[in-house]
C-alpha positions as CSV (number, residue, x, y, z in Angstrom):
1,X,0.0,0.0,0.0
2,X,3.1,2.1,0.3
3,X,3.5,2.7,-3.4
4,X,-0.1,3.6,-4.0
5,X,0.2,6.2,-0.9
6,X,3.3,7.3,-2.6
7,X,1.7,7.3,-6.0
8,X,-1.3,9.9,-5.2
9,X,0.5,11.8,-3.0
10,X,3.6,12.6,-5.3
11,X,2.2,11.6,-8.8
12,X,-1.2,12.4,-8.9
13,X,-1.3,15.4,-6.4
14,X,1.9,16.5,-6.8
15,X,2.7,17.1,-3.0
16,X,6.2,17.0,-2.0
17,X,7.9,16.5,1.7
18,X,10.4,19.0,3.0
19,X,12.3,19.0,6.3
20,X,12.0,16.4,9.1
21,X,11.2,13.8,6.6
22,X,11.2,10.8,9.1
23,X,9.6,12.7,12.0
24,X,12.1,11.8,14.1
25,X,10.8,8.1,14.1
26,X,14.1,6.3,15.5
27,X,14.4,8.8,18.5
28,X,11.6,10.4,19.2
29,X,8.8,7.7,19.8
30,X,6.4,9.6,21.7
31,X,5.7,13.5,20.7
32,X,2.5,15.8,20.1
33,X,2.3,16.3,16.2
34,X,0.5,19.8,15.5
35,X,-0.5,20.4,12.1
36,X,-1.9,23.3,10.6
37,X,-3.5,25.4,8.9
38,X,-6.4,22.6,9.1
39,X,-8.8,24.0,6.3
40,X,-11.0,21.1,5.3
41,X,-11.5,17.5,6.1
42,X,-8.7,17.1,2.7
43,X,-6.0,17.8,5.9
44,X,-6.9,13.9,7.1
45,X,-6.2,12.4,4.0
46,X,-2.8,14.1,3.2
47,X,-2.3,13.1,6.5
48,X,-2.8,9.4,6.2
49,X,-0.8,9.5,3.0
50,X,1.7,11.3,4.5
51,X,2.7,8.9,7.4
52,X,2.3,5.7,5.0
53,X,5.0,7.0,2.8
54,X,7.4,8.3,5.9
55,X,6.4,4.7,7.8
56,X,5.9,7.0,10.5
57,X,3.0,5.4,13.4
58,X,0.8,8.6,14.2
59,X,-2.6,9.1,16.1
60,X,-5.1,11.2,16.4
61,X,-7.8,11.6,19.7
62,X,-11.9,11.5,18.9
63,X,-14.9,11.5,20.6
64,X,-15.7,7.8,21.7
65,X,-18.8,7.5,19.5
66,X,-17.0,7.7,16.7
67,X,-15.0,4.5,17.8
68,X,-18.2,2.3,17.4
69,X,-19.7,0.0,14.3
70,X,-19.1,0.9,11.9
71,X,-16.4,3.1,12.2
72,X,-14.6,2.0,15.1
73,X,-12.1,-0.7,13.4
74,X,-11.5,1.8,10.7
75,X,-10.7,4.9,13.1
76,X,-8.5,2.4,15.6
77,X,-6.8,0.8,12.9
78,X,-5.4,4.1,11.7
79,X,-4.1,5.4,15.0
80,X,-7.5,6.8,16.7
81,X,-7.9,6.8,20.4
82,X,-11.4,7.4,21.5
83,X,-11.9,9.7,24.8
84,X,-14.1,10.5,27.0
85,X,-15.6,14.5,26.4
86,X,-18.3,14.5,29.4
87,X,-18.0,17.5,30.8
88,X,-16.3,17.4,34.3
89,X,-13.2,15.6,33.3
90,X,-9.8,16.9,32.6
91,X,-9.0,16.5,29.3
92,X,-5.3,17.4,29.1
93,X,-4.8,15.2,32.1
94,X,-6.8,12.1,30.0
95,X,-4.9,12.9,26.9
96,X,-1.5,12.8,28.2
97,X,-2.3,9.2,30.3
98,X,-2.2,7.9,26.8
99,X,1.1,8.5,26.5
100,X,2.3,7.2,29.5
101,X,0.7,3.4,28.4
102,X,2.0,3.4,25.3
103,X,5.8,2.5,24.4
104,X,5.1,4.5,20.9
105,X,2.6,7.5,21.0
106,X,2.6,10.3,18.7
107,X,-0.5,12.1,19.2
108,X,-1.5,14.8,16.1
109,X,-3.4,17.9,16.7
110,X,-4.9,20.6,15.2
111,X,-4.2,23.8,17.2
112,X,-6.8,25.8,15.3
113,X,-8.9,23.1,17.3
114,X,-11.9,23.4,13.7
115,X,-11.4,24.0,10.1
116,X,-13.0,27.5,9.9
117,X,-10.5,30.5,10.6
118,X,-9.5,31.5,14.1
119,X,-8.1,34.5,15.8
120,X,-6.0,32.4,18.3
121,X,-4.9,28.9,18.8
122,X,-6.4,26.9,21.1
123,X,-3.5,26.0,23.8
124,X,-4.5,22.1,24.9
125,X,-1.4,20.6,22.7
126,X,1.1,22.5,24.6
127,X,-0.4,21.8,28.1
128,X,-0.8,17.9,26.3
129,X,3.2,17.9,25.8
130,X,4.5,19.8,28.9
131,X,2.1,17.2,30.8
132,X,3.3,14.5,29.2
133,X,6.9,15.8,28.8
134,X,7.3,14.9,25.1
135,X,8.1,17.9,22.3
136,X,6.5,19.3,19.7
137,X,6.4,18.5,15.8
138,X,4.8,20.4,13.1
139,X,4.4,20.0,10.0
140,X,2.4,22.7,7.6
141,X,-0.6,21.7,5.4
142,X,0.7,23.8,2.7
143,X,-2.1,23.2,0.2
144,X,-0.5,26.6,-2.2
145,X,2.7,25.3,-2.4
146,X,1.9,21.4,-2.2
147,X,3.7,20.6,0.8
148,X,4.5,19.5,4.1
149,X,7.1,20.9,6.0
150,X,8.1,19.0,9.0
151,X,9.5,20.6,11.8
152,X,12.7,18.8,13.9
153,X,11.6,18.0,17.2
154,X,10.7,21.4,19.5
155,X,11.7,20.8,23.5
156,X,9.2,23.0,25.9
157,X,11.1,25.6,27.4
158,X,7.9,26.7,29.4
159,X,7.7,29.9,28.7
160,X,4.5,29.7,27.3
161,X,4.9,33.4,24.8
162,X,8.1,32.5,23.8
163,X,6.7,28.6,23.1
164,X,4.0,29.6,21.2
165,X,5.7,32.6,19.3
166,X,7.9,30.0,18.0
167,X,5.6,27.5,17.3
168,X,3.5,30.3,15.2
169,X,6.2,31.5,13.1
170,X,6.7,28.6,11.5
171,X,3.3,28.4,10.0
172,X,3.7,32.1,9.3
173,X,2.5,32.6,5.3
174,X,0.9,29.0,5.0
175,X,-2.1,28.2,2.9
176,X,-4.6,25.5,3.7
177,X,-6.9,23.7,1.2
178,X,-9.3,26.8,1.7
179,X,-7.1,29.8,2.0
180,X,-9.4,32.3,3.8
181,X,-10.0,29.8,6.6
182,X,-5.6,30.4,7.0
């Protein structure tokens, strides 16, 4: 399935991988992957294409009735993890649990947090990573240019403005797959 993946995603779309191109895969097995601009429900599919052709294991957290029939196989067989979203519980705290029972955990996020255009980011991933104590990747859903830039692995320094300034910049310009939702 590896040389279809790689057949749409360079062939037939025309997509191209710059940076990181391995995600880090052989030393860093648990990390929070953020990924953005997230403009359409397209982002999931480059996605999965993505991490086939890199061999990279990724997942993704979603509400736990989307994890039954007949779904469920299809969302747990490509990374999901289904949690919990009553209200009264802590998600950050749930979220980063998963990463302390798994050996290999690399949890992928959109911090615009919805596909329509936001002012601000929402900040769960960072408090998801410093909780966990695992960095941060990105990589950029560059639907102008037909990329994904991958980012090398980014360490917390907890200073949250400097974190996040830093984290911004390098989606700075970027064009998802509708360009006013950016």
């Amino acid at each position: 399935m590896r040389w279809l993946a790689k057949l749409i995603y360079f062939r037939i779309l025309g997509w191209k991988i710059v940076g990181n191109t391995n995600f880090s895969k052989d030393t860093v097995k648990k990390a929070v992957i953020i990924s953005a601009p997230h403009t359409s429900y397209h982002d999931f599919f480059i996605g999965l294409y993505l991490r086939k052709i890199i061999g990279v294991k990724t997942n993704f957290v979603g509400k736990k009735e989307l994890f039954t029939w007949p779904f469920g196989y299809y969302f747990r067989a490509v990374g999901g993890v289904a949690l919990d979203r009553t209200s009264g519980q802590n998600k950050v705290e749930a979220i980063a649990g998963f990463f302390k029972d798994k050996e290999e955990f690399r949890l992928t996020l959109a911090p615009e947090g919805t596909r329509k255009k936001v002012e601000k980011w929402k900040t769960g991933f960072y408090y998801i990573a410093q909780k966990a104590n695992v960095p941060i990747i990105m990589f950029t859903l560059d639907f102008e240019n037909k990329q994904n830039k991958i980012s090398e692995p980014y360490y917390l320094t907890n200073n949250f403005e400097k974190d996040m300034a830093y984290l911004q910049r390098f989606f700075k310009g970027v064009k998802g797959k509708i360009p006013e939702y950016s």
